[in-house]
C-alpha positions in Angstrom: 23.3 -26.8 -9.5 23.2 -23.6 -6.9 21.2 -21.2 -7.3 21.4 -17.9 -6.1 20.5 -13.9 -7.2 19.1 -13.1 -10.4 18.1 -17.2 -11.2 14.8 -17.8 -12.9 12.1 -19.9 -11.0 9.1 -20.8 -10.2 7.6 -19.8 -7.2 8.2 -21.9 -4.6 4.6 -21.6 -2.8 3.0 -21.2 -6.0 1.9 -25.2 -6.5 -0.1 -25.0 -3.3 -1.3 -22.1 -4.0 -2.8 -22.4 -6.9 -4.2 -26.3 -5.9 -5.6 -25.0 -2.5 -2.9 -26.7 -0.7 -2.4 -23.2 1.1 -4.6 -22.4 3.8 -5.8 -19.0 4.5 -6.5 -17.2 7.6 -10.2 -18.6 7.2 -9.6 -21.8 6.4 -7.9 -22.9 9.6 -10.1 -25.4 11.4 -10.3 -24.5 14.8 -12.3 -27.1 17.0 -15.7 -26.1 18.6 -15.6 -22.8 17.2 -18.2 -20.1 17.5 -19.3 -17.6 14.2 -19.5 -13.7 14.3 -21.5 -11.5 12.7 -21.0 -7.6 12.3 -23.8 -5.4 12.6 -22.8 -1.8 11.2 -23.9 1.6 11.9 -26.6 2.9 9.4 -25.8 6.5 10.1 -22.4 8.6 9.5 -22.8 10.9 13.0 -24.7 10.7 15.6 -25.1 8.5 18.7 -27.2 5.1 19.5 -30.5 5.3 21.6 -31.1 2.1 22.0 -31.0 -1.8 20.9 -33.8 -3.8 20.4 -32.5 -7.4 21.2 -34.8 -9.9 22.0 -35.4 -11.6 18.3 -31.7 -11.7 18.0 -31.3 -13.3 21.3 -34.3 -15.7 20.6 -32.6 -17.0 17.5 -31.6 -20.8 17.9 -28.0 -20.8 18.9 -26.9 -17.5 19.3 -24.5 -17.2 22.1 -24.2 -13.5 22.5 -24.7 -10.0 21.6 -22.2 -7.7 22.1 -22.5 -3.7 22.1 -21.1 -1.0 24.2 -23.5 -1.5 27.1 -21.5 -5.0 27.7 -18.1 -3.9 25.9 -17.4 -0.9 26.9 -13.5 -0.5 28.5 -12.7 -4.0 27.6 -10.4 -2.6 24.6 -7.8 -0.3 26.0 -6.7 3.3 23.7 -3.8 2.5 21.8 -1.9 5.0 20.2 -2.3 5.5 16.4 0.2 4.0 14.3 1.3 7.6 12.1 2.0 8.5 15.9 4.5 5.3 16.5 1.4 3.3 17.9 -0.5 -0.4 16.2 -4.3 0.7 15.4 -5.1 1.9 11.9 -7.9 4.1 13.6 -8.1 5.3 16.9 -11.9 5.0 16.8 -13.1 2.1 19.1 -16.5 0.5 18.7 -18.6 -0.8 21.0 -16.8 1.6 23.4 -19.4 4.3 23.4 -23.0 5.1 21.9 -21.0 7.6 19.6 -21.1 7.3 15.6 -18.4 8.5 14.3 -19.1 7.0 10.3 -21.5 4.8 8.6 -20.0 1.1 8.6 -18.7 1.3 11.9 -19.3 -1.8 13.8 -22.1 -1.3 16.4 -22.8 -4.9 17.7 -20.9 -8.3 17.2 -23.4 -11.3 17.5 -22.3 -14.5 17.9 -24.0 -18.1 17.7 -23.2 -21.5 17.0 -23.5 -21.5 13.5 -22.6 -19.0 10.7 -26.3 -19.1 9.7 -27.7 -18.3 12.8 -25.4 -15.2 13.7 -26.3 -13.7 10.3 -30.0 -14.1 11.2 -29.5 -12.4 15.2 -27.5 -9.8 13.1 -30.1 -9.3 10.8 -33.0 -8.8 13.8 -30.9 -6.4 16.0 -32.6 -3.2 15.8 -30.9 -0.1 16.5 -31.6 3.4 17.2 -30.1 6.0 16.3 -30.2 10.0 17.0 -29.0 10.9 13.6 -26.7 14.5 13.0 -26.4 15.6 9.7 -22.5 14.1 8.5 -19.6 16.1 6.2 -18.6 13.2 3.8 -15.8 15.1 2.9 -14.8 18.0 0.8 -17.0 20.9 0.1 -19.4 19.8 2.7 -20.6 21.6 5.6 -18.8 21.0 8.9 -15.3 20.0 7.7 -12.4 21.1 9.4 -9.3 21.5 7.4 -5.9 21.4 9.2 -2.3 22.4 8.4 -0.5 18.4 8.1 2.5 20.3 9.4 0.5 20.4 12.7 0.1 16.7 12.9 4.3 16.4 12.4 4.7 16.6 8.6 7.3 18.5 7.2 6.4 20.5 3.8 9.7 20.3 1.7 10.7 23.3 0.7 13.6 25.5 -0.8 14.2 28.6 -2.5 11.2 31.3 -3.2 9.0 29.4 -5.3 6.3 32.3 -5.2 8.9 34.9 -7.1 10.2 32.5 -9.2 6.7 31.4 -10.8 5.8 34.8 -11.1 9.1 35.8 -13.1 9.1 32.9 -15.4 9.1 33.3 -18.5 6.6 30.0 -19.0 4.3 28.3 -16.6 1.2 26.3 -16.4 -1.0 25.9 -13.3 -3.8 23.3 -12.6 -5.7 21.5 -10.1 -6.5 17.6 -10.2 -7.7 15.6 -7.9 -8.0 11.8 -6.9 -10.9 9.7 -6.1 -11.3 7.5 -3.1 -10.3 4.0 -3.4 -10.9 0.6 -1.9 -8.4 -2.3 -1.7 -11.0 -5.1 -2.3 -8.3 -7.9 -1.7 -9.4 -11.3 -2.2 -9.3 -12.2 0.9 -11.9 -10.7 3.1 -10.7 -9.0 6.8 -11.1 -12.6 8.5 -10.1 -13.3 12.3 -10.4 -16.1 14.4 -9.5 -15.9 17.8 -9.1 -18.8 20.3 -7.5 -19.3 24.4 -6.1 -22.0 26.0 -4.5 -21.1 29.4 -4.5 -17.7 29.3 -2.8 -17.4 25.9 -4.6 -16.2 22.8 -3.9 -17.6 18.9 -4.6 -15.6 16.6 -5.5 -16.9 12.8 -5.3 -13.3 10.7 -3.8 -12.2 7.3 -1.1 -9.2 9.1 1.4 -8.0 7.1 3.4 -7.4 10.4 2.7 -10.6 13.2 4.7 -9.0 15.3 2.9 -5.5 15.6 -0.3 -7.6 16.3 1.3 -9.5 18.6 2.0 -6.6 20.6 -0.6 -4.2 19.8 -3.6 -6.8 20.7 -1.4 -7.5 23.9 -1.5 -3.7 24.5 -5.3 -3.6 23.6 -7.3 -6.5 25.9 -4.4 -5.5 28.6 -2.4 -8.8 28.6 1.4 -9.6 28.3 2.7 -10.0 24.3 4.4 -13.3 25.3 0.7 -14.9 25.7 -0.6 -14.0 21.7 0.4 -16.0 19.0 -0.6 -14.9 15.7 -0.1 -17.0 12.3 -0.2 -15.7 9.0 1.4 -17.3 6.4 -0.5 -16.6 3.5 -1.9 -13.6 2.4 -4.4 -13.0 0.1 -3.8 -9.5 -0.8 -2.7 -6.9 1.3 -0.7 -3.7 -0.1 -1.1 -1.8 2.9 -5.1 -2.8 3.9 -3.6 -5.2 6.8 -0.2 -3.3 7.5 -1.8 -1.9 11.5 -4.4 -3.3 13.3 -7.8 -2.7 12.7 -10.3 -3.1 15.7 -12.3 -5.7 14.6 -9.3 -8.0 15.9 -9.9 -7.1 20.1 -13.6 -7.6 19.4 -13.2 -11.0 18.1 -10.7 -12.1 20.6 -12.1 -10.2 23.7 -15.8 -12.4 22.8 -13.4 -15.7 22.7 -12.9 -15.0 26.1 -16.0 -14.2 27.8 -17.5 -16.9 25.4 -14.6 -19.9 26.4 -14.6 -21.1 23.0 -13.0 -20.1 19.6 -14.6 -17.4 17.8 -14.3 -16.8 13.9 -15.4 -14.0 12.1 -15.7 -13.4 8.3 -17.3 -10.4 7.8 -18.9 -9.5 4.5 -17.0 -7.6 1.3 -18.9 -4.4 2.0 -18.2 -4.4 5.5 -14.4 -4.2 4.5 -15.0 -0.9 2.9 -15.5 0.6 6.8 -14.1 -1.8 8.9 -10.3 -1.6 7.4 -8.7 1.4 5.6 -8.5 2.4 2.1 -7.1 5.3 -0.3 -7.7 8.9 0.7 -9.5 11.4 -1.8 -7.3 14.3 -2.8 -7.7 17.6 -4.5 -4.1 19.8 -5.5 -2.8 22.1 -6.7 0.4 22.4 -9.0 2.4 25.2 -10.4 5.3 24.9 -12.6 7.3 27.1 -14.5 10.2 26.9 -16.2 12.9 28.8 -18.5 12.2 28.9 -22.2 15.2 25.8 -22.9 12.8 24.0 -20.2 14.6 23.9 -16.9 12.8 24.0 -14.2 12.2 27.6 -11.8 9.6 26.8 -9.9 7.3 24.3 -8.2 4.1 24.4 -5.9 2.6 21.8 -5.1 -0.2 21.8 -2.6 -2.3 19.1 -1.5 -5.6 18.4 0.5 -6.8 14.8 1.6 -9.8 13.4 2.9 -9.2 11.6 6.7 -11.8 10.9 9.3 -13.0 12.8 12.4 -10.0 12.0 15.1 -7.3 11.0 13.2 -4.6 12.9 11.6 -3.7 10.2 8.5 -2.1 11.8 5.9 -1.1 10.7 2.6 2.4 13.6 2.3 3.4 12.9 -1.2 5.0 16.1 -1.9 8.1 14.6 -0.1 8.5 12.6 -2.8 7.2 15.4 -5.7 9.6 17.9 -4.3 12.6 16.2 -4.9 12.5 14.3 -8.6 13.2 16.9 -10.7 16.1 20.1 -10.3 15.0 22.9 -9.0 15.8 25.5 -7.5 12.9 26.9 -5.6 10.0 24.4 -4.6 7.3 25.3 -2.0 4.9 22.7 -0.9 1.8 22.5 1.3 -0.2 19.7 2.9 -3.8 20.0 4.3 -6.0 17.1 6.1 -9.7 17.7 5.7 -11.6 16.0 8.7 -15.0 14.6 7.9 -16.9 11.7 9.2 -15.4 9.1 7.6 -13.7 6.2 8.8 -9.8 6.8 8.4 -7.5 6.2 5.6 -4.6 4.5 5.7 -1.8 2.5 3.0 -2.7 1.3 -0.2 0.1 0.3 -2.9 1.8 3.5 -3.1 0.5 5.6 -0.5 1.6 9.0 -1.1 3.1 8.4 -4.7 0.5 7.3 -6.7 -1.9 10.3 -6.2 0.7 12.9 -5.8 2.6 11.7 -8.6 -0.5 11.8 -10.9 -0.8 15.8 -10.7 2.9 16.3 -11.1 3.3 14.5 -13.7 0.2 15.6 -15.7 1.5 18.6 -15.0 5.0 18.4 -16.5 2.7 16.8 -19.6 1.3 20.2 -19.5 4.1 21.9 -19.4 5.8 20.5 -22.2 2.9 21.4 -24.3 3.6 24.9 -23.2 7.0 24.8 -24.2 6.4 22.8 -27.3 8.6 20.7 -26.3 8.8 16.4 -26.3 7.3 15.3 -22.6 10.4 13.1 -23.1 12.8 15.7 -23.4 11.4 17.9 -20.9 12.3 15.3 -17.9 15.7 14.7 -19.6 16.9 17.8 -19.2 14.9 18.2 -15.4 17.1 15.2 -14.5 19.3 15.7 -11.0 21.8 13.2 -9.3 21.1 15.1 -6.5 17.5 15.9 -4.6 16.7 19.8 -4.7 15.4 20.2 -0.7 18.6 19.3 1.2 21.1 18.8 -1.8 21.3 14.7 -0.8 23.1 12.9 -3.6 20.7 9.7 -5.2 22.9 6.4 -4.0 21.9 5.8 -7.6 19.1 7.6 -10.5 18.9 6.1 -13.8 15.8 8.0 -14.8 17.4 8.7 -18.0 18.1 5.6 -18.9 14.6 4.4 -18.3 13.2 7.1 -20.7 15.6 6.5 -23.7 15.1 2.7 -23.1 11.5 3.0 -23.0 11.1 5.1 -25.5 13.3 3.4 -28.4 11.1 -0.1 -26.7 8.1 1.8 -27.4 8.6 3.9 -30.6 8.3 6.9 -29.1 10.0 8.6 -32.1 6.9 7.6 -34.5 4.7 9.7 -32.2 3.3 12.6 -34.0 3.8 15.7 -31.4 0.4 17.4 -32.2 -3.0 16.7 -30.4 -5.5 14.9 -32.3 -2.9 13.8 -35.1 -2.8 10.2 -34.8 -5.9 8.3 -35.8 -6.9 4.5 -36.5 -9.7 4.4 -38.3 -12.6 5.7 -35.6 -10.2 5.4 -32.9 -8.2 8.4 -31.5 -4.5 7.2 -31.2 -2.7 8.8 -28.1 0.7 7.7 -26.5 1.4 9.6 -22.7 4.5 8.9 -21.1 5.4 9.5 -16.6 7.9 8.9 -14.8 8.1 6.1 -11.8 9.7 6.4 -8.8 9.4 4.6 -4.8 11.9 5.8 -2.1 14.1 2.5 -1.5 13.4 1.3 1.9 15.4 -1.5 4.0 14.6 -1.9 7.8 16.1 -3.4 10.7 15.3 -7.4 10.4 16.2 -10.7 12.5 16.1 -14.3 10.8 17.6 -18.0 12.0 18.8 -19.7 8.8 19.8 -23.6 10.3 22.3 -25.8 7.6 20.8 -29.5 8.0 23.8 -32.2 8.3 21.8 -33.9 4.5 22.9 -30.5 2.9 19.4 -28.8 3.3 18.5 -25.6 4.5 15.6 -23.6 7.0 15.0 -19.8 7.0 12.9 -18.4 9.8 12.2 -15.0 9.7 8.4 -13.3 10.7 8.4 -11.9 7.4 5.4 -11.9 5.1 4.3 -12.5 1.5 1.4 -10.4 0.2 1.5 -12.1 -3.2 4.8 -10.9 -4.3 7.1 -14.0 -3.9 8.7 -13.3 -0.9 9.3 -16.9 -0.3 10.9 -17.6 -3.8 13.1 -14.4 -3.1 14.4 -15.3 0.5 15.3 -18.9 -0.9 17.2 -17.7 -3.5 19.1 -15.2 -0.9 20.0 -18.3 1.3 20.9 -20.3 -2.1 23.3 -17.4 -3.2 24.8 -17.6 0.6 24.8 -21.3 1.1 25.5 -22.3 -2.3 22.2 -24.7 -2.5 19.5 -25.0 -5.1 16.5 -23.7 -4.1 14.8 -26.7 -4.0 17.0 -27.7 -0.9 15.4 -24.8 1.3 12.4 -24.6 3.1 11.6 -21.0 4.0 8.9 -20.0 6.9 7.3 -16.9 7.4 4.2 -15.1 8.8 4.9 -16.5 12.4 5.2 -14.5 15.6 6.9 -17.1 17.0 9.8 -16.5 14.3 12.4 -14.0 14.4 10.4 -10.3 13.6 10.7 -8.5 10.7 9.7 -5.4 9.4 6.3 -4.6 8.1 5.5 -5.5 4.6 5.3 -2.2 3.6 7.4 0.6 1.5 8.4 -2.2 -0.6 11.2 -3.1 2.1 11.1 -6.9 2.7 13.0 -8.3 0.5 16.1 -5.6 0.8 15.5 -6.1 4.3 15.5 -9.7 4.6 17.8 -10.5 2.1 20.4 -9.0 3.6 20.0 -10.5 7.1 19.7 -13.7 5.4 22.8 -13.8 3.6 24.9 -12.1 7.1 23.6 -15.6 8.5 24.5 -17.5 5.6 28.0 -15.7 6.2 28.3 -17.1 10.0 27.0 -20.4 8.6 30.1 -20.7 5.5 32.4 -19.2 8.5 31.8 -21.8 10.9 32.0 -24.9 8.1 35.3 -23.1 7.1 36.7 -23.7 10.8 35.4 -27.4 10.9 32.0 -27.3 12.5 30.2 -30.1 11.8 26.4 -31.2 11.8 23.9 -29.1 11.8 24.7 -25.5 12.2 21.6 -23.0 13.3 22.7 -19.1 13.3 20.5 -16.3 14.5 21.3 -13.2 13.0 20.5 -9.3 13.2 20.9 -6.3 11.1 20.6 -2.9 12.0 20.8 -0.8 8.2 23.2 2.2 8.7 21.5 5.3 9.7 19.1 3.5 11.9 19.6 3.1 15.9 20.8 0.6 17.8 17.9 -0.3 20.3 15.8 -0.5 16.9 16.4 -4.5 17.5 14.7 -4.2 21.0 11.4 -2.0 19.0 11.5 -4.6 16.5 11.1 -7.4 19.2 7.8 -5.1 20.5 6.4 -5.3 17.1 7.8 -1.3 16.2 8.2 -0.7 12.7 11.9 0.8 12.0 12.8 1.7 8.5 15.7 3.6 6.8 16.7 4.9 3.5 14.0 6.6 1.2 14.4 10.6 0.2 14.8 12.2 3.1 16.7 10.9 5.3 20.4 9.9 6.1 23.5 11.2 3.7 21.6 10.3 0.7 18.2 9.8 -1.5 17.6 6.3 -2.4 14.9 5.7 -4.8 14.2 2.9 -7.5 13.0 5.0 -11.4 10.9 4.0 -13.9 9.4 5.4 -17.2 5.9 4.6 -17.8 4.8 4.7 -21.9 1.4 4.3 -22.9 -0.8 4.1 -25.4 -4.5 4.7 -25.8 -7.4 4.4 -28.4 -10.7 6.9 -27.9 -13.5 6.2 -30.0 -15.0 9.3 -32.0 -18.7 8.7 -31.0 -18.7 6.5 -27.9 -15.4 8.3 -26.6 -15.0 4.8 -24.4 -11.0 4.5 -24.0 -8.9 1.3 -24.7 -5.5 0.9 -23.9 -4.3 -1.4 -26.4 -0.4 -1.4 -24.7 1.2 -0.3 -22.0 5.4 -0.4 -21.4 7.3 0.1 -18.4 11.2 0.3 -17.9 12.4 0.6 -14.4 16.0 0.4 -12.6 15.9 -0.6 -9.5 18.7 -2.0 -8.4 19.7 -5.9 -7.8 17.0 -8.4 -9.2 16.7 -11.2 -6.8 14.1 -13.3 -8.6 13.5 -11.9 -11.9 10.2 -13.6 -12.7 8.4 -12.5 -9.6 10.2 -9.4 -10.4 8.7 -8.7 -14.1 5.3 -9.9 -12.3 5.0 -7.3 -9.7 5.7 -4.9 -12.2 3.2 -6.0 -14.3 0.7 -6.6 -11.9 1.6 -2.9 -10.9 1.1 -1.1 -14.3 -2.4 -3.0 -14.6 -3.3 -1.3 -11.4 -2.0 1.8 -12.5 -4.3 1.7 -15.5 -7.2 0.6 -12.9 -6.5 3.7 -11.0 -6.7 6.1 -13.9 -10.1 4.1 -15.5 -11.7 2.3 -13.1 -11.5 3.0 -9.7 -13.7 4.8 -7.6 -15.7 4.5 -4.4 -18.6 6.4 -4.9 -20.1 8.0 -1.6 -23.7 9.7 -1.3 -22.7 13.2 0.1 -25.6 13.7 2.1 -25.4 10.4 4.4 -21.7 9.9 3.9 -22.2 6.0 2.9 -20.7 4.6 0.5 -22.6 3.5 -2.1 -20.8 0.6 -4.6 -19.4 -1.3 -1.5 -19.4 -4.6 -4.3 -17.5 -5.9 -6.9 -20.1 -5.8 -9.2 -19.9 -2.1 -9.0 -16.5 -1.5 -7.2 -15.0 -1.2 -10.6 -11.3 -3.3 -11.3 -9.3 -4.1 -14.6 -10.7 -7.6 -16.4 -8.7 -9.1 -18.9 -11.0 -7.3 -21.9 -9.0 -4.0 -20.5 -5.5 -5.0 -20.3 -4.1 -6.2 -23.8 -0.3 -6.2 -24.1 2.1 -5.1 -20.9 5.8 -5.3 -21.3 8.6 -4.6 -18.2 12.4 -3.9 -19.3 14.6 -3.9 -16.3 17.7 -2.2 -16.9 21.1 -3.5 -15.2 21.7 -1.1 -11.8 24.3 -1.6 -9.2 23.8 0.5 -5.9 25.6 -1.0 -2.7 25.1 2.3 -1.1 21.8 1.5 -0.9 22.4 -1.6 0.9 24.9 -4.0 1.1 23.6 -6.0 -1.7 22.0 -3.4 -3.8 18.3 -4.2 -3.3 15.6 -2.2 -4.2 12.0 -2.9 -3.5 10.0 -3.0 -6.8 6.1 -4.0 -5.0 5.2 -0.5 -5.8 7.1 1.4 -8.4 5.4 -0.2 -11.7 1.5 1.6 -11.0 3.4 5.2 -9.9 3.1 7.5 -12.6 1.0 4.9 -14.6 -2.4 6.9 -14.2 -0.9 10.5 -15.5 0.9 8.9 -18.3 -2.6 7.6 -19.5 -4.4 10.8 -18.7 -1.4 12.2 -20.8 -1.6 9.7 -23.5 -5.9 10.7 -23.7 -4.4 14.4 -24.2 -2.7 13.4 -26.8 -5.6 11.4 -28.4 -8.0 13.9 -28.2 -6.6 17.1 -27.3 -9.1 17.2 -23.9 -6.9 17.3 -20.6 -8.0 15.0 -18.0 -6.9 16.4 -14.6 -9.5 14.6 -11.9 -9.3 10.6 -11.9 -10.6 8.4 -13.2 -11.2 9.1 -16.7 -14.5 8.6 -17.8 -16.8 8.8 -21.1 -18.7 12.1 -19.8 -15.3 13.5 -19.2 -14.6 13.8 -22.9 -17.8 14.1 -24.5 -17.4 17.2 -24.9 
C-alpha cells in the first residue's frame, strides 16, 4: 500500500540505530590515523608566558605539539555567523598568547595512540600571566551594550511607558535564566584526513555545507576540495549548527602531520570548546484594563555573551507579538564578560524569553483575579501587534480549551495553597507555546528506479528528530510508494545542500522540494518516459531571493517566514498544562503530569511528531528544575562541567506526558502547510511549572531553575 503524509511508522533509521548499525562521526575507521588531545586554558583572561614541553615531547609516540608559537596564521578570520559568516566564535586559538576564557584550547598534542596524547597533554605546562576575569553579570569589568548596535531591532509600538502608568492594573517583575549546557550524547568529535590536496571531514554538522565552505574559507583552500560526512547525529539542537574552531585545528595538524588525525575531546571540554545557552536577567511590565485586555508591555532583556562577540539571544521579537496590544516597548542588552560565546540551543530566544512573559501573565491574572486560562483568551490576536501582519494561521485558542478540558482544568481550585494531597502541595500552571514557522531555500535529487524504488538526496540532516522517516514519507505521498521502497540520504556535502537544521525548518523545507521533484518525476511518466527517471529540483520559498540558490551552494543559510518578516506572521501554538506536587517539609517538587496541545500545521509523520513533542516538554521541565551550569565568579570556570553534576531529567522525574495535536491547515505558510514542531513542545514549559509551584504553594518563582532553598521559606 502507499504511504504518504500523516501515515504511522517506524522510523526508518531507527533499527540501526538502536543495534549500533549506525556509525557516528567517531566511529568511522580511518586507516593510520593519529589521536588529539586538547589541552585548555586554566585561566579566564590573561595571556600565556610560556610552555614547558619537553615531558610531553618525550612521551613514546607523540607526534606533535601544537600552540600558537607553531600555529599562529594558519587559521584565517572568518566572519561570525550572527554577522552572515560560519564560526560560532570569532575567538581563534593557538593564534595568539591571549586568553580570552577558561577552556579555551591552548595546545593540541598529538601521538600515535589515544593513550599517549592524553599523557603529553597531561605534562604540558603552561604559564600564564593571570588578570582578574568578569564571569558575567554584576561583576567588575563588564561592558553592557545596546543589541540594537550589533543590528537587532527592538519591536516596538505605541507608548508603552504612558500606558503602564495609566492602567488601571499592572504587575512588574524581574526573572532571570541560568546558563545552560547542551551535553549531547555525542561528544564534539572530528577527524580530519588528505589525500591529494582534498580534506574529508568525519563531524556531526547540522549544516555540511556551511562547513564545507567555512573550513575552505578558514585553512585558505577552495570548497570543492572538503568533503564532510555526517549522517548521524547524536544530538545537536543548535550546539553543531556553525563551526566551532576546534575543526581547522584538527584538520590544519592532518596536514603538517600527512596522516589522519582524530580527535575526541572530553565532556567537560565541550562546555568551552562549543556553545551553549546564554544567562539572562529581564524585566517585564504588564498592565492591562480591569476586563483583562492588554495596555501595555515592556519587556527588557540582558544576556550574558563573551568578550568579542555580539551573540544575542532577541526573544522579545517573538514576546512582542503573541498577545494584542496596543503599545509594547522592548529593549535588548548584551553584557560582555570573559566567557566563551553563546550560541543556539533548542529554542534560542523563546524558551528564556518566553519564561518571564509568561510567568508574568500568571501574575497578572492573579492581579485581576482572573483564570490564567481566560486571561490569554481574551489577549488572543489573528494579527501581530508591531507591524499589524496577519498569522497565516493561530489556533492558540483552540490549544487552551483542548488542553484544558484534556487536563481538567475546570477541577482546579483558583486559590493558592488550596489543593493538597496528603503532605504534598497540589499545583497546576498553564503557558502558552509558540516557534516562528520557518522554511528555507532547499535543493534535493529524488531518482524513480525502473523496479519501482525510489532515492532522495538532499544534504539535509537528522539531529534525532526523524528527518529520514519524514522525507520518505514526502516522496511516498509524491510517488505513490510505500515507504519501505525509498532509500533516503542525507548529511553529505556531496548531496544537493540544504538549509541548516535549525528554527525547526527541515522538514517544511525539504518536504516541499521533495515533493516539486516527485511532481517532475509523475509528469515525465505521464508523457511516457521510461526507465529510470533522476530529477534535480530547487525551491526558492516566496519572500526569499533569487540568488539564495547560489548562497545555499556556498553553504549560506537562507530562511523565510517566522514573525517578522514578509506579508504575514507564521508561527506553530501550543498550550502547556502542568501539574506539580511540593512536599510540606522537604519542599522537593514532583511533577506527576505534564500535557501539551499544539497546532502546528500538516503532520508529516505523526509518531516522530508526538516524540519530539514529548521529548520537548521533558526538556522544558529540565530547564525549569534541573538545569544549570554553575560558574565560580571569581575565576570564571565553570564548575559542574559533568553529568554527574550537570543536572538532566531521569525517568524518576518524568511520570506521565501526553501531546494532543489538533487538526490545522495553513498553505499560506507553505505550499503543503508544514510547520516545524523540533522546538515548540519545551517553550513556555518552564513558566507553566513555575506557575503551577505558585499555585501549590503560594511562593512565586521568578529566577530558574526552581529549587528547594527557593521555597523554604
Amino acid at each position: 500500500m502507499p504511504d504518504g503524509f500523516g501515515t504511522d511508522h517506524q522510523r526508518i533509521d531507527g533499527r540501526a540505530k538502536v543495534t549500533g548499525g549506525a556509525r557516528y562521526a567517531s566511529d568511522v575507521v580511518v586507516g593510520n590515523v593519529a589521536h588529539a588531545w586538547l589541552v585548555t586554558s586554566a585561566i579566564a583572561r590573561g595571556r600565556i608566558t610560556g610552555f614547558e614541553d619537553a615531558e610531553a615531547r618525550a612521551v613514546p609516540g607523540v607526534l606533535e605539539v601544537f600552540t600558537h608559537r607553531n600555529m599562529q596564521g594558519a587559521v584565517a578570520e572568518t566572519e561570525f555567523f550572527a554577522k552572515g559568516g560560519y564560526v560560532g566564535s570569532t575567538i581563534r586559538p593557538l593564534e595568539s598568547d591571549q586568553v580570552w576564557h577558561a577552556g579555551q584550547i591552548v595546545a593540541l598534542v598529538v601521538a600515535d595512540t589515544l593513550e599517549a596524547a592524553r599523557e603529553a597533554a597531561q605534562r604540558l605546562r603552561v604559564r600564564y600571566a593571570e588578570e582578574a576575569p568578569a564571569a558575567g553579570f554584576d561583576a567588575a569589568g563588564v561592558e553592557v551594550v545596546a543589541a540594537s548596535d550589533a543590528g537587532f531591532e527592538d519591536a516596538g509600538v505605541g507608548d508603552a511607558d504612558s500606558a503602564f502608568a495609566a492602567a488601571a492594573v499592572k504587575v512588574e517583575a524581574s526573572y532571570s535564566t541560568p546558563t545552560q549546557h547542551h551535553n549531547p550524547i555525542e561528544l564534539f568529535t572530528t577527524t580530519a584526513s588528505w589525500a591529494g590536496g582534498k580534506l574529508t571531514l568525519h563531524e556531526g554538522s547540522q549544516f555540511v555545507h556551511g562547513l564545507k565552505h567555512g573550513i575552505a574559507a578558514q585553512l585558505r583552500i577552495d570548497p570543492a576540495d572538503v568533503h564532510v560526512v555526517s549522517p548521524f547525529i547524536g544530538g545537536a539542537f543548535g550546539a553543531r549548527g556553525s563551526i566551532t574552531q576546534r575543526t581547522a585545528l584538527v584538520a590544519e595538524a592532518a596536514r603538517r602531520l600527512g596522516r589522519p588525525v582524530k580527535l575526541v575531546p572530553t565532556r567537560a571540554q565541550g562546555f568551552t570548546i562549543a556553545t551553549y545557552r546564554a544567562e539572562t536577567r529581564q524585566q517585564v511590565k504588564l498592565a492591562a484594563s480591569r476586563d483583562g485586555r492588554l495596555q501595555a508591555l515592556v519587556h527588557e532583556g540582558w544576556e550574558v555573551t563573551s568578550r568579542p562577540d555580539a551573540y544575542k539571544v532577541g526573544g522579545t521579537a517573538t514576546t512582542s507579538r503573541i498577545y494584542a496590544c496596543p503599545n509594547v516597548r522592548t529593549k535588548v542588552h548584551m553584557v560582555h564578560a570573559d566567557r566563551n560565546t553563546p550560541g543556539f540551543m533548542r529554542s534560542p530566544p523563546e524558551l528564556p524569553y518566553m519564561f518571564a512573559l509568561e510567568s508574568a501573565m500568571d501574575e497578572l491574572a492573579y492581579a485581576l483575579d482572573m483564570d490564567p486560562v481566560q486571561l490569554r483568551r481574551i489577549n488572543d490576536t489573528q494579527r501581530e501587534p508591531i507591524k499589524g501582519l496577519p498569522y497565516s494561521s493561530r489556533n492558540l485558542v483552540g490549544c487552551l480549551d483542548a488542553g484544558a478540558r484534556a487536563f481538567g482544568w475546570e477541577r482546579r481550585s483558583p486559590a493558592p495553597r488550596s489543593m493538597r494531597d496528603g503532605e504534598w502541595q497540589v499545583g497546576w500552571g498553564v503557558a502558552t507555546s509558540i516557534y516562528p514557522a520557518h522554511i528555507g531555500t532547499a535543493t534535493a535529487r529524488v531518482t524513480l528506479l525502473p523496479d519501482g524504488r525510489a532515492r532522495v538526496q538532499t544534504a539535509a540532516h537528522d539531529v534525532g528528530t526523524g528527518a529520514y522517516t519524514a522525507i520518505g514519507l514526502a516522496a511516498a505521498e509524491g510517488l505513490g510508494l510505500a515507504l519501505e521502497r525509498i532509500v533516503v540520504e542525507l548529511g553529505d556535502s556531496d548531496l544537493p545542500p540544504a538549509p541548516v537544521a535549525g528554527g525547526s525548518n527541515t522538514t517544511a523545507s525539504v518536504c516541499n522540494v521533495v515533493i516539486k521533484a516527485c511532481e517532475e518525476i509523475r509528469a515525465r511518466r505521464a508523457q511516457g518516459q521510461q526507465g529510470a527517471i533522476e530529477v534535480y529540483a530547487e525551491n526558492v520559498p516566496e519572500g526569499l531571493p533569487p540568488d539564495s540558490i547560489g548562497k545555499l551552494y556556498q553553504g549560506r543559510n537562507a530562511l523565510g517566514g517566522g514573525l517578522e518578516g514578509g506579508k504575514q506572521a507564521m508561527a506553530a501554538f501550543g498550550a502547556i498544562f502542568l501539574e506539580v506536587r511540593v512536599h510540606d517539609r522537604t519542599r522537593e517538587v514532583r511533577v506527576p503530569r505534564v500535557l501539551g496541545a499544539f497546532a502546528a500545521g500538516r503532520i508529516v509523520s505523526p509518531r516522530q511528531a508526538r516524540s519530539q513533542l514529548t521529548g520537548g516538554l521533558i526538556w522544558g521541565i529540565g530547564a525549569a528544575l534541573h538545569e544549570q551550569t554553575e560558574i565560580d565568579p571569581r575565576s570564571a570556570r565553570y564548575m559542574n562541567d559533568n553529568m554527574a553534576e550537570y543536572l538532566v531529567p531521569v525517568n524518576a522525574d518524568i511520570r506521565q506526558v501526553e501531546v494532543l495535536l489538533l487538526d490545522e491547515q495553513d498553505t499560506q505558510a507553505n505550499p503543503l502547510g508544514i510547520k516545524g514542531i523540533g522546538e515548540l513542545g519545551n517553550v513556555g514549559t518552564n513558566a507553566a511549572l513555575a506557575n503551577a509551584v505558585f499555585h501549590a504553594t503560594g511562593t512565586r518563582p521568578r529566577d530558574l531553575p526552581v529549587r528547594i532553598e527557593h521555597l523554604m521559606a
